[in-house]
C-alpha positions in Angstrom: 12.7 -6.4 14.8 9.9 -8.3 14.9 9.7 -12.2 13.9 9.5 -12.8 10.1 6.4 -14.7 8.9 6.5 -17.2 5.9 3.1 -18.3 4.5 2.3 -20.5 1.8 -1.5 -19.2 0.4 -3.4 -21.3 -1.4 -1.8 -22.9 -4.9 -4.9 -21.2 -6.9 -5.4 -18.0 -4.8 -9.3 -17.1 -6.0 -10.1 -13.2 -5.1 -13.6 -15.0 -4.2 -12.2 -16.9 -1.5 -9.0 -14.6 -0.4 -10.8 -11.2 -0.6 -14.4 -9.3 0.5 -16.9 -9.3 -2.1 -17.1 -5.8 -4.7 -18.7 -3.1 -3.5 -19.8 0.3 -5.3 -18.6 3.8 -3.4 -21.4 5.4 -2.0 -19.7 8.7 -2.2 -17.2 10.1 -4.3 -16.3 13.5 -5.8 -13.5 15.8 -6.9 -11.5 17.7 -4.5 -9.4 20.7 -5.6 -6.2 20.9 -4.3 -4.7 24.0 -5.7 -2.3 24.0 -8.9 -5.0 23.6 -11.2 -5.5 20.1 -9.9 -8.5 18.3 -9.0 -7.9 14.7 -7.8 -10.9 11.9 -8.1 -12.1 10.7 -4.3 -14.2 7.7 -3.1 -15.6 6.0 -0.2 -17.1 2.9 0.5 -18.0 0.3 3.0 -19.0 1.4 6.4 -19.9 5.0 7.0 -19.1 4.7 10.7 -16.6 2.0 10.2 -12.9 2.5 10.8 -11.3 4.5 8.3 -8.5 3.1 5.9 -7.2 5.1 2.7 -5.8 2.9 -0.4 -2.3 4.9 -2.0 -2.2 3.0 -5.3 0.9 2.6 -7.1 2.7 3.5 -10.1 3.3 6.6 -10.0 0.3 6.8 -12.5 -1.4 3.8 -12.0 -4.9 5.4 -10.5 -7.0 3.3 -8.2 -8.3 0.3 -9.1 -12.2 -1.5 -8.3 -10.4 -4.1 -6.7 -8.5 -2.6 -4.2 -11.9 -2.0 -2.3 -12.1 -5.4 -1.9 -9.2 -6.3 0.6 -11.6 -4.7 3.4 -14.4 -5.6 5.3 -17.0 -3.7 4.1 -18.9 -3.7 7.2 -15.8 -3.0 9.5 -14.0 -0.2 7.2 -14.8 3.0 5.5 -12.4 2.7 2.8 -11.1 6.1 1.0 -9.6 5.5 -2.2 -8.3 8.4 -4.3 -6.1 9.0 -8.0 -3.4 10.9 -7.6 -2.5 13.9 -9.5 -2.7 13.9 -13.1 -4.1 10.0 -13.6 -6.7 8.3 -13.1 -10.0 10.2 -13.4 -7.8 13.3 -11.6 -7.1 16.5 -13.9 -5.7 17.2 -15.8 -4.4 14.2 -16.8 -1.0 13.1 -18.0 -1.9 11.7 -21.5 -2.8 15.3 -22.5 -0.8 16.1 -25.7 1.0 18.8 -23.5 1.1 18.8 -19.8 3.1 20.6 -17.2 3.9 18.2 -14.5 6.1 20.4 -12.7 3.7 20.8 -9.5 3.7 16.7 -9.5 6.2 16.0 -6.7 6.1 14.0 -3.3 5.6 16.4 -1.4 2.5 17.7 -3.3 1.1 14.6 -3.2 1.1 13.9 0.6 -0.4 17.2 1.0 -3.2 16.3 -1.2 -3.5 13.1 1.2 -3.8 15.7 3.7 -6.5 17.4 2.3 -8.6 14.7 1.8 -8.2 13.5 5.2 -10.0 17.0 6.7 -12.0 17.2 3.6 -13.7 14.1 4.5 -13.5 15.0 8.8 -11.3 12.1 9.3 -9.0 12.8 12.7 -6.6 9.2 11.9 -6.6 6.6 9.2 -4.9 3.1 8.5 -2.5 3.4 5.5 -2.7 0.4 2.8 -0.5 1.1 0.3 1.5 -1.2 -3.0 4.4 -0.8 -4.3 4.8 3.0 -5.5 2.0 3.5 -3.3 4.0 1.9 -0.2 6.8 4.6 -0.7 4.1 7.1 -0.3 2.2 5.7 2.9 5.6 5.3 4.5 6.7 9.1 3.7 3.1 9.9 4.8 3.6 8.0 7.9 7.2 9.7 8.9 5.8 12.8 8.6 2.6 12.6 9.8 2.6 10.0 12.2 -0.1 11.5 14.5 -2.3 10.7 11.4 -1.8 7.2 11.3 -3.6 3.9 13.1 -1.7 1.5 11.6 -0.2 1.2 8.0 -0.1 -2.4 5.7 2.4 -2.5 2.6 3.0 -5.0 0.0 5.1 -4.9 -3.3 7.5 -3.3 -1.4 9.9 0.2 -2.2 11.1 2.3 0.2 12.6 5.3 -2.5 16.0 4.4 -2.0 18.1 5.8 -5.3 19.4 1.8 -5.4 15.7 0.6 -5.8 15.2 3.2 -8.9 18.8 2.2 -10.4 18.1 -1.3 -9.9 14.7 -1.3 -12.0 16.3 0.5 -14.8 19.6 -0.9 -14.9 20.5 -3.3 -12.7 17.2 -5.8 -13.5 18.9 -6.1 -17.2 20.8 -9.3 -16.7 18.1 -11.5 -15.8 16.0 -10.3 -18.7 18.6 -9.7 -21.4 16.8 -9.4 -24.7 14.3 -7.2 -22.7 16.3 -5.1 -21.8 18.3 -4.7 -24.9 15.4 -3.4 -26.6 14.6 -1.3 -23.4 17.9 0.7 -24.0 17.5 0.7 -28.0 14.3 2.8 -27.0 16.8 5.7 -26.1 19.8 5.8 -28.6 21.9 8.3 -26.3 20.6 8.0 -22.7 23.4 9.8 -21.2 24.1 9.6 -17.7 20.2 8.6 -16.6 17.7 6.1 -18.3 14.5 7.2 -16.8 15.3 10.9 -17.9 15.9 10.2 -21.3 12.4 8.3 -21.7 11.3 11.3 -20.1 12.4 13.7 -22.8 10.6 11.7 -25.2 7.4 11.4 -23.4 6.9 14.9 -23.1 7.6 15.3 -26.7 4.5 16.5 -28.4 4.9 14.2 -31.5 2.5 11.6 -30.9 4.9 9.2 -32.7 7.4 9.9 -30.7 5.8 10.1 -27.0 3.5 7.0 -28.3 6.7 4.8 -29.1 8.5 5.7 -25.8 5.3 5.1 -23.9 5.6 1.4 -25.3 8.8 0.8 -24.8 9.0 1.9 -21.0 5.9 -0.2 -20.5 7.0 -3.5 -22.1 10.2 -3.3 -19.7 7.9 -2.5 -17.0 5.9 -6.1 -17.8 9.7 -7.8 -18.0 10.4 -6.6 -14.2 7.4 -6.6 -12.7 6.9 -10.4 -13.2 3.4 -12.6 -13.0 4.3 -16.3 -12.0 2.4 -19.4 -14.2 -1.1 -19.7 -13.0 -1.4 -16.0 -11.7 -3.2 -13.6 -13.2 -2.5 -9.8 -12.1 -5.2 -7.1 -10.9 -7.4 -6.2 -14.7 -6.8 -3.6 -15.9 -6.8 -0.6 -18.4 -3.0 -1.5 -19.1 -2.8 -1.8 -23.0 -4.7 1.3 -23.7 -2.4 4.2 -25.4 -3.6 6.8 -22.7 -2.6 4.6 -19.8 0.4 3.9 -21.2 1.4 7.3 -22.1 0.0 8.0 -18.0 1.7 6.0 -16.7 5.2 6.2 -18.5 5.2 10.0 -18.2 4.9 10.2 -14.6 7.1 7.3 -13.6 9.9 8.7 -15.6 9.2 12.3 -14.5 9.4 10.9 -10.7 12.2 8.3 -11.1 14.5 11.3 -12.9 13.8 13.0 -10.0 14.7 10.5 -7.3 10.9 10.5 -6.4 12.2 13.9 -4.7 13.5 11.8 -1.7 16.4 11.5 -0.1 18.6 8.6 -0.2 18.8 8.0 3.9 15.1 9.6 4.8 14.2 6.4 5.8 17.2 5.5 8.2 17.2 8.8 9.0 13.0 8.7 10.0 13.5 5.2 11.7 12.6 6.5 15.1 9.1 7.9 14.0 7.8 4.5 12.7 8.4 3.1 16.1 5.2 4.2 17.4 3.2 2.8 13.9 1.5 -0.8 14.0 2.2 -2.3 10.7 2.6 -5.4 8.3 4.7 -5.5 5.3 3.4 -8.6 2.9 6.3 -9.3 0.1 6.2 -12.4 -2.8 9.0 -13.9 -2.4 9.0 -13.9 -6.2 8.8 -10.5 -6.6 12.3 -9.5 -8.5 11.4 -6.2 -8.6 12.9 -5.6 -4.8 16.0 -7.9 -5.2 17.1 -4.7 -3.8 16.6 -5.9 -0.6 13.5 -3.2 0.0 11.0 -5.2 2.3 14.3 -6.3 4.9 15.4 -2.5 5.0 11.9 -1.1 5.9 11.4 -4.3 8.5 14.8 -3.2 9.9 13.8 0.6 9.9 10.4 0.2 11.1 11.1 -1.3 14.7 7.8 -3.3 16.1 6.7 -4.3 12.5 5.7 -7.7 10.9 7.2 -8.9 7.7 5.0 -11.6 6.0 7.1 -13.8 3.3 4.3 -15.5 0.8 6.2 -18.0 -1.1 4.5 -18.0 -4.3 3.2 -14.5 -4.7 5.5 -12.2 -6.9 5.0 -8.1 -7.3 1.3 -7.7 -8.5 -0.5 -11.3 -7.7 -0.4 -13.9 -5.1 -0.3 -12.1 -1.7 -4.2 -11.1 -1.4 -4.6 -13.7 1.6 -2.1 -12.3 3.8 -3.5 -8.6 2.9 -6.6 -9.2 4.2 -5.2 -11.1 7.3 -3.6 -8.1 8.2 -6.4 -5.7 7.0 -9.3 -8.1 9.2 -6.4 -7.9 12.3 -6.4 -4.0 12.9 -10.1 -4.1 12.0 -10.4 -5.4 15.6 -7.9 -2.8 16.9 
């Protein structure tokens, strides 16, 4: 492995001073990939400029304005894209009733696929958080010919442990959280996620609605903002992200994310060849799991950035763009 990096951003990180100013896409369109699905697609920055696509977390968190701005608008030609059923992709998951069945993994890097020869790009750096840095790391084992270099922060790498520790295992360190986390689902049986699910899909708005809340106030317990730090705005208190969101995090964690447990250790060797930076908070309880120290190990030749201060969704901009101005030069 590589040497670890600790830095120490700025005490009031400003996305004026730590990140490129906004741009507007100046293309963008739907692409139909088959299923009845037709996922949203932008680009901006650079038409010639090096290509870079954004995987955005969640699952069913949709990209966000902001992510355009941890490139260099002149240097990159930034793709971002919502994956299935969120976002401004259809149909969408808040839909009363909605068959998620040909939501998995595997469809989704095959979408990513399609939008790479829909838009004639040969390879492309990966940038991708959280939820969104299991999928640019699956991309990357098996399509590594595809990919220039890959940056990921908020670190998961779909190990089972990482999904057991988020439901479960998180409870102790926020107790009356999570108390009213598991009151959500009187009889969970054997699998948390799974019995939110249930209830998500049910088509009694009173009773999808209320699950929707409960799964996203634990969400807001783990996924922690430190004093001074305000996350990425958002649409996050509206009733149809909610219900997004919810449904298709439940419907993927119930599912193991339709991973297996070792396809990382087992991949190891295929990263070898990938350039890459992992940036994790060091306050970011959300991978007490260990999850940015296992991909570092796995993924021999990368660089692991420890920001002191930053935590899951704030704080870590500064490195991001360090690493995303580095391989603009490459």
């Amino acid at each position: 492995m590589s040497a670890v990096t600790v830095a120490a951003p700025r005490q009031k990180e400003s996305r004026v001073t730590t990140r490129f100013p906004m741009i507007e896409p100046y293309d963008h369109g739907m692409l139909d990939v088959g299923d009845g699905h037709q996922i949203y697609w932008e680009t901006c920055g650079n038409p010639d400029g090096k290509p870079a696509v954004v995987v955005h977390g969640g699952p069913g968190m949709g990209c966000r304005p902001g992510l355009r701005t941890y490139f260099d608008p002149d240097a990159y030609r930034v793709v971002l894209f919502d994956q299935r059923n969120c976002g401004r992709s259809t149909p969408r998951a808040s839909e009363p009733v909605v068959d998620l069945s040909t939501n998995t993994t595997d469809h989704l890097l095959s979408d990513m696929e399609r939008l790479r020869e829909h838009l004639g790009i040969d390879k492309w750096l990966l940038f991708g958080g959280s939820w969104g840095s299991v999928l640019s790391v699956t991309y990357a084992l098996r399509h590594p010919s595809r990919v220039t270099e890959m940056i990921v922060t908020g670190v998961a790498t779909g190990r089972h442990s990482e999904i057991e520790w988020l439901i479960d295992g998180f409870g102790p360190l926020a107790p009356e959280a999570f108390e009213r986390f598991r009151a959500g689902v009187p009889d969970p049986g054997d699998d948390i996620s799974a019995a939110y699910h249930r209830l998500l899909m049910d088509p009694d708005p009173a009773v999808h609605l209320k699950a929707a809340e409960d799964w996203c106030a634990w969400e807001d317990a783990v996924v922690t903002v430190p004093p001074g730090r305000d996350a990425e705005p958002g649409p996050w208190d509206t009733p149809e992200f909610k219900l997004t969101f919810a449904r298709l995090v439940t419907h993927y964690f119930s599912n193991r994310c339709w991973l297996d447990d070792d396809e990382l250790e087992r991949g190891k060797d295929v990263l070898k060849g990938v350039p890459g930076v992992i940036v994790h908070g060091r306050l970011d309880l959300s991978a007490l799991a260990g999850n940015p120290w296992v991909l570092h190990s796995a993924w021999q030749g990368s660089e692991l950035v420890i920001v002191e201060h930053g935590a899951h969704a704030s704080g870590t901009a500064e490195a991001i763009v360090a690493a995303t101005n580095r391989f603009a030069r490459s």
